[in-house]
N, C-alpha and C positions, 0 to 999 in steps of 0.2 A: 301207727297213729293211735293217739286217746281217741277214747271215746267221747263225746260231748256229754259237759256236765251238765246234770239237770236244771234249768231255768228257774222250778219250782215243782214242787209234789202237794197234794191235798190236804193241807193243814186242818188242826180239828178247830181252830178259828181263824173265819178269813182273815188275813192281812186287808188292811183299810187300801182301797184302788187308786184313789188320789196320791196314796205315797207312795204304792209300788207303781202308781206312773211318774213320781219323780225320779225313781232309781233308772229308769230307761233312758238309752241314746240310741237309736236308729236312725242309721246315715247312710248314703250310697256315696261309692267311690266314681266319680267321672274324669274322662280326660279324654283326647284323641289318641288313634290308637298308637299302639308300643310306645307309649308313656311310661306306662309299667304298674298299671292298676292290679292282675290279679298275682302279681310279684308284690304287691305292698299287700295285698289282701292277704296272700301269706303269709306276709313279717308280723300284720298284726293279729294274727289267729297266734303265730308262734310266740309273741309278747305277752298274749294273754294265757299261757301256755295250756289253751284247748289243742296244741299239735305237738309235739318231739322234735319235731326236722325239717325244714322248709322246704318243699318241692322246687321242681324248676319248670317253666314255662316253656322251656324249647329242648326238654329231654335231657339234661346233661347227663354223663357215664353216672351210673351209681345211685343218684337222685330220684324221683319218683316225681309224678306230675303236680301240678298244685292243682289242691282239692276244689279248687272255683271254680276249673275248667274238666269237666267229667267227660265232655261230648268227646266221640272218638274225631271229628271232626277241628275240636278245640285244641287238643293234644296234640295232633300232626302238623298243625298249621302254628301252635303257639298265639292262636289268639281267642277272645272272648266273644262266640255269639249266643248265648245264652246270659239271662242274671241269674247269679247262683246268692242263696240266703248263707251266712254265718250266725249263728249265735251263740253267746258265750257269757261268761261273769268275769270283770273285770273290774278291779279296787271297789269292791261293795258296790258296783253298779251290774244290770245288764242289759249288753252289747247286742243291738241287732243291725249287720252290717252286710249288705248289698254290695257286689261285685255286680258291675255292668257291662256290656260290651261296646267298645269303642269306637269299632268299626263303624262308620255312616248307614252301612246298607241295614245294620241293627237296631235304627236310631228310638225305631216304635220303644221296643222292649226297654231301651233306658230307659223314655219319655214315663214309661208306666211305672218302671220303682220310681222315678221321683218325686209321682203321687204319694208315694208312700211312707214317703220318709220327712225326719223333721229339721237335715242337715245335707251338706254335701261336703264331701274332701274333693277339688278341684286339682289336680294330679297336672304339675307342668313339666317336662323336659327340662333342663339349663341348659340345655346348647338349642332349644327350639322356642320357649319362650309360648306364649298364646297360638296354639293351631286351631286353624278351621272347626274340628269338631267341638275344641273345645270351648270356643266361641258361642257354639251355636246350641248348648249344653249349659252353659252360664248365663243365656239368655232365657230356657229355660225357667235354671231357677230362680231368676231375678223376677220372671214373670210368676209365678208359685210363690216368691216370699220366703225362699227357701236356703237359709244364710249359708256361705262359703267360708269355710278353711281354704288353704291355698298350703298344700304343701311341694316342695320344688325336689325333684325327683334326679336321681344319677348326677350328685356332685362330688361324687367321686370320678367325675371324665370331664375332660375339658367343655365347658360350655358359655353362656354370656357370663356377662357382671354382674354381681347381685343387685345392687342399683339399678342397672339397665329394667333388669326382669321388673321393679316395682313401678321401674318410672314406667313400664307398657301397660300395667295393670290397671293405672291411671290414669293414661292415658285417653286406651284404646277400651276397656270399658268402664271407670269410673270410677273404679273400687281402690281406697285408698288401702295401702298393704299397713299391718301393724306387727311387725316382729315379736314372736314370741321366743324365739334364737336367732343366731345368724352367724352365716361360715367364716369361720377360722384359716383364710387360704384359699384361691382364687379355684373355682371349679377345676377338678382336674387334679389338686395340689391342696386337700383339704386335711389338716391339724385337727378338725375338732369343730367342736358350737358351742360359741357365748351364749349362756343362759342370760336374757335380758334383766331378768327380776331380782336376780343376787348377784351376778358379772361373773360368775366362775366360768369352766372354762370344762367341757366333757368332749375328752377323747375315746377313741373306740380304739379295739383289738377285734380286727376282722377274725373273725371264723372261717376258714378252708371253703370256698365255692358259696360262703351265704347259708349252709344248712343252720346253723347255728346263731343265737343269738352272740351278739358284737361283744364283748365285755367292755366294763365303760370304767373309767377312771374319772372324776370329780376334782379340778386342781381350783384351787382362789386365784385369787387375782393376781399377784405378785409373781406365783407360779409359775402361771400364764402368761405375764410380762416375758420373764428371765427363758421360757423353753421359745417362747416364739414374738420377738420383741415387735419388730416391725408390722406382722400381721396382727398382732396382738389389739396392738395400736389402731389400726386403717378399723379391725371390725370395729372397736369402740366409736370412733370419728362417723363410720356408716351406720350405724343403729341409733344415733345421736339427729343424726337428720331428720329420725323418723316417729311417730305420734306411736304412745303405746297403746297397749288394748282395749280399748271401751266396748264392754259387753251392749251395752243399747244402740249402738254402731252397728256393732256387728251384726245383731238379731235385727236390727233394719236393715240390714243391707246395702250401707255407705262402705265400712269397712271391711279387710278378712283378716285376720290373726294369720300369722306367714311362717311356715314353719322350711329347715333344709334338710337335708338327708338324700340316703341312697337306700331304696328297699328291697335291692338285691343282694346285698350284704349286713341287713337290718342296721344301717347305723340313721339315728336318728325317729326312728318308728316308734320307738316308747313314748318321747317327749309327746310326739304327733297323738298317739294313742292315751296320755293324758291328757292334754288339750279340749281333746274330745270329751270326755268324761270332764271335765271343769267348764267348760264354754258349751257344747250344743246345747240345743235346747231342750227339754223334755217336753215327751206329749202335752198336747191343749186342745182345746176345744176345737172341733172341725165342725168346717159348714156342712148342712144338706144342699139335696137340690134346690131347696128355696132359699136359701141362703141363711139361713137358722143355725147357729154353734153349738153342736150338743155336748156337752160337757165331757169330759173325761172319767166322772163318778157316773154318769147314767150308766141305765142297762146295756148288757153287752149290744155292741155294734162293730162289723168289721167291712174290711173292703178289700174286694178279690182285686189282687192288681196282675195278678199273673196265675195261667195255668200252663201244667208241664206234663207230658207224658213221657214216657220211655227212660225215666230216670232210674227202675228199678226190673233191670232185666228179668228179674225170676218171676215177677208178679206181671208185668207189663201195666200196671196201674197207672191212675193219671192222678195227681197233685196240684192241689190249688193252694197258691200261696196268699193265703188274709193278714192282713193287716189288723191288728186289735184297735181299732178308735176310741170305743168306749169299754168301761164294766171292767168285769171277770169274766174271761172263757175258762169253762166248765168242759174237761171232755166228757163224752158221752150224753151232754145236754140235745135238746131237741131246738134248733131255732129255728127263722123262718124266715125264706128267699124271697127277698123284696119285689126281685121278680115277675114270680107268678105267685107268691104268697102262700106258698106249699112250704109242709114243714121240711127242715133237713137235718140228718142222725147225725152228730161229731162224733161219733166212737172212735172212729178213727185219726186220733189228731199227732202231728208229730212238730218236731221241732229239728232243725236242719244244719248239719256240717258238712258245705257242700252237698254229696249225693248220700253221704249216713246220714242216717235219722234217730231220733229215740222216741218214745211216748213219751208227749207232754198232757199232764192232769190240767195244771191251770194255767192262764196267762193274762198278760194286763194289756194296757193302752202303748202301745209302741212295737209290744211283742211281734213277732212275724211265725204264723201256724200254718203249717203246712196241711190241707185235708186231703188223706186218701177215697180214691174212687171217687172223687167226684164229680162225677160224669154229669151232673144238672148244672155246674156253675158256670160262668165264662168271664173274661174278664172285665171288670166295673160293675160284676156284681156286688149287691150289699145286703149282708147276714145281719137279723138281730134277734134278739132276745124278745120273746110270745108276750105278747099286750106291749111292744115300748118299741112301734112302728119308727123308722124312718129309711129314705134313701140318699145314700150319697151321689154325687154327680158323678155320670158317665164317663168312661177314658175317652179321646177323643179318636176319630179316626181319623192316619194322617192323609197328605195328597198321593198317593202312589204318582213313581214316573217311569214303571217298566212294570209288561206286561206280556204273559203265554198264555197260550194254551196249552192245557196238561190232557193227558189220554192216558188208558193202559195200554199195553200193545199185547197183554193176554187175556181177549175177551173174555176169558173160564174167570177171571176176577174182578168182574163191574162192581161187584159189591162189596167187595173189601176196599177198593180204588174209591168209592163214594163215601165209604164209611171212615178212611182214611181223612182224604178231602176238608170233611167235616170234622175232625178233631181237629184238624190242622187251625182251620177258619176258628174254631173256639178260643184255642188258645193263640189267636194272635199271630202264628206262624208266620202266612201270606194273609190277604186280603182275596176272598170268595166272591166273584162277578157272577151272573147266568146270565146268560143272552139269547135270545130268541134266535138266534142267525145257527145258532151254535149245539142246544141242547145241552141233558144233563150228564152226557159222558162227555163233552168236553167244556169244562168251567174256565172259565178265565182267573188267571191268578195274578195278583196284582200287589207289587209292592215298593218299596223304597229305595231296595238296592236289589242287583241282581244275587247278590248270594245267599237273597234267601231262598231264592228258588234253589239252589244248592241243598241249602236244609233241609225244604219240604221234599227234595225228589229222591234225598238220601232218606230222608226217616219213612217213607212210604215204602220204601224196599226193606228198611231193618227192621220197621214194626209192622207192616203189614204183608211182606212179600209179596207187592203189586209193583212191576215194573214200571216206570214212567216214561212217555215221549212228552218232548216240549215243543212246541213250536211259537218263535216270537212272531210276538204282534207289532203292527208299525203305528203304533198309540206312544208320548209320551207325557200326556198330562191328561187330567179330568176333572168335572166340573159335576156340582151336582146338581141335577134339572128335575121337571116333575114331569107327570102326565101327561099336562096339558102342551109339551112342548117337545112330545115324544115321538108324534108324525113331521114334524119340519124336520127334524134331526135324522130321523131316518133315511128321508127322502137326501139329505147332504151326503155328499160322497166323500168317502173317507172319513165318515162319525161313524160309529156305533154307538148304540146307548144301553146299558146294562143293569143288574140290579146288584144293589148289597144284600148281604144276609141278614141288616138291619132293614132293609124294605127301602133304604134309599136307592134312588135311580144317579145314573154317573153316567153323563157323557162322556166318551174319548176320544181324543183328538190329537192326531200325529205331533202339533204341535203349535206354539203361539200363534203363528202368523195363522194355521187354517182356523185357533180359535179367532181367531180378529175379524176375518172374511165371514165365519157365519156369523158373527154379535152385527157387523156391520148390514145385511141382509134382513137378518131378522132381529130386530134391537128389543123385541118386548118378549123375546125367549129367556126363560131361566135357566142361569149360568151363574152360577153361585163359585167360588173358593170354595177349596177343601179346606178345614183347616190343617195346618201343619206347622209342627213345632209351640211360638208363642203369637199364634195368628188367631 
């Protein structure tokens, strides 16, 4: 594997910020899982040729893992629970590109890059059409403002109609599709992609297993007619039906640019991967907490949307991934954690492929900066630049609907198990309860889905060598209440009431109906929704 080229090195005049935040696109990949999100996250590193050879997702003979998926957990299983950062230079642009994980029970950790980013590639099956997750992922970013590509995944295997796929888009949520190609041959049985904008007509030459990129042939029209008459024909007649591209559609959110392909054999990833670079947006101005837009020339400001530890076995270090919203970041600059308003050292800043890293000197408004050790930040912190205060709004926290109790079971390590614990809650892992019933060696951990207690109970043994015991709880929802409503609660049988690490208090309750029975008893208690998702 190359090594990741440099973003940028410290010039002896700065470049103006405003235009090196034009050259940015920062986008996250979403879909439900085994779509084939960190399979196209490959094709497009290898397009951009920051990689040699495409990895494979499920181990194939001879192959190597794809660099998005590092966990030894992600590798064995072939799927994404962690977000891994790309970044790279692509046609005088650069690329900062989020892999997400698909799975539901990871849903927090997407939720967070999509704070982050100023685009989505929406990743659909052709033989599945709109799944679940990725419903509820596009509701997301509709609710965000956060414009969609839609590109249609494994049409090289039998799957719906392409029609079909647009009429559900528009269906079922409202987005009218705008072809930027479209297949040559019925899923399954595919010749090639009609370029919409000139009618040619690009064929591919797969590569042996996908390590390689496709080689592409370019034919005109007439070509195209004479090698494949009848499909030649059906795609022109199907792209005919359909409205083309308006970029102020799209960047509002009526429309998505529709792209086809297979990105387990790279055919069709380049088109996708210029689209990107032509259509997303560039950084702009982001609200504060008070709803204020600070421009993208103000002094540096960024937003921790994610912290990671255990990414760098030798060091055992932990990583926070910022987001550049405003300015110039400076390594080695001193800024200052909105926090608590304590200064913080960037000596250590890198820039991320996958789990390599390099020093990064400078970066701009879209960049994605990885900071070592930084053990003070957690995540929806916001950094900025000394004298040019502000905060961005907080990530939210979602409704948890499963819930343990974690223990050591070698008392000689309460205090690696606590210290554990608490990285975990920092970064997001699980969700951190305490409860009086309970004590501080046994926390309630609380999350979304149950594999991420999987996560937290593997990564306590590989980075902390603290054995874990679980034991479930018989809670699947929670509500959040205050003080005042913390002796009725008690006294109900089958509540518990618990606190966050944010100082919010969270009643839990087996379930609807026993919520129903106490609201109905005690009707002036507070019982608030968590939010979750775009609530």
């Amino acid at each position: 594997m190359g090594s990741v080229p440099p973003i940028s090195t410290a010039p002896q005049a700065a470049p103006d910020v405003a235009a090196e935040a034009v050259r940015r696109r920062t986008f996250a990949v979403i879909s439900h899982p085994d779509a084939g999100k960190s399979t196209l996250t490959e094709a497009l590193a290898l397009h951009a040729r920051v990689i040699g050879e495409a990895g494979a997702v499920h181990g194939k003979s001879g192959r190597r893992a794809v660099i998005s998926d590092w966990m030894e957990m992600e590798q064995a299983r072939g799927i994404s629970v962690t977000s891994a950062a790309l970044q790279f230079e692509y046609a005088g642009h650069v690329v900062n590109l989020l892999d997400t994980p698909g799975h539901a029970d990871f849903s927090e950790d997407t939720y967070r890059v999509l704070a982050a980013v100023d685009c989505a590639v929406m990743l659909l099956d052709a033989a599945k059409g709109l799944e679940p997750q990725t419903l509820k992922l596009f509701d997301v970013c509709r609710h965000r403002g956060v414009p969609v590509v839609t590109f249609v995944n494994k049409w090289d295997r039998p799957g719906m109609h392409a029609l079909d796929l647009v009429d559900e888009l528009e269906q079922r949520i409202g987005l009218r599709a705008t072809p930027v190609n479209w297949p040559v041959g019925e899923a399954g049985v595919f010749h090639g992609l009609l370029n919409r904008a000139d009618e040619t007509l690009t064929t591919f030459e797969r590569a042996p297993g996908g390590a390689r990129i496709a080689a592409e042939q370019t034919l005109p029209a007439d070509q195209a007619k004479q090698r494949h008459p009848e499909e030649w024909s059906t795609a022109l007649d199907e792209v005919a039906l359909l409205d083309t591209v308006d970029t102020s559609s799209f960047l509002g959110g009526q429309t998505t640019p529709l792209l086809f392909g297979a990105g387990v054999v790279n055919i069709g990833v380049r088109q996708l991967l210029d689209t990107l670079v032509e259509l997303a947006p560039a950084p702009e101005a982001r609200a504060d907490v008070d709803g204020v837009a600070r421009p993208v020339d103000a002094p540096f400001s960024g937003l921790v949307f994610k912290v990671q530890a255990g990414m760098d076995r030798a060091h055992r270090d932990r990583l926070a991934f910022v987001r550049v919203c405003s300015g110039r970041f400076e390594r080695g600059a001193v800024v200052t954690h909105a926090a608590t308003g304590r200064p913080f050292a960037t000596k250590y800043a890198r820039t991320m492929l996958g789990r390599e890293r390099e020093t990064i000197d400078v970066a701009y408004p879209g960049d994605i900066v990885g900071l070592v050790n930084a053990n003070a930040l957690t995540v929806g912190d916001t950094l900025y630049a000394d004298g040019a205060p502000v905060t961005f709004p907080p990530m939210p926290s979602f409704a948890p609907e499963h819930f343990v109790t974690a223990r050591t079971t070698d008392t000689g390590k309460a205090k690696q198990f606590r210290r554990g614990i608490e990285q975990l809650a920092e970064e997001g892992v699980v969700q951190i309860l305490q409860s009086s019933r309970r004590g501080d060696g046994a926390p309630i951990l609380a999350a979304v889905g149950p594999l991420q207690f999987e996560v937290a109970t593997a990564r306590l043994g590989q980075e902390f060598g603290v054995p874990v015991a679980l034991d479930q709880l018989p809670y699947g929802l929670a509500r959040r209440t205050d003080a005042d409503s913390v002796a009725a609660l008690d006294a109900e049988a089958g509540v518990e009431v618990a606190e966050r690490r944010d100082g919010a208090l969270l009643a839990l309750f087996p379930d609807k109906w026993r919520l129903a029975s106490v609201q109905r008893r005690h009707p002036d208690l507070l019982l608030e929704p968590l939010v979750a998702g775009t609530e």
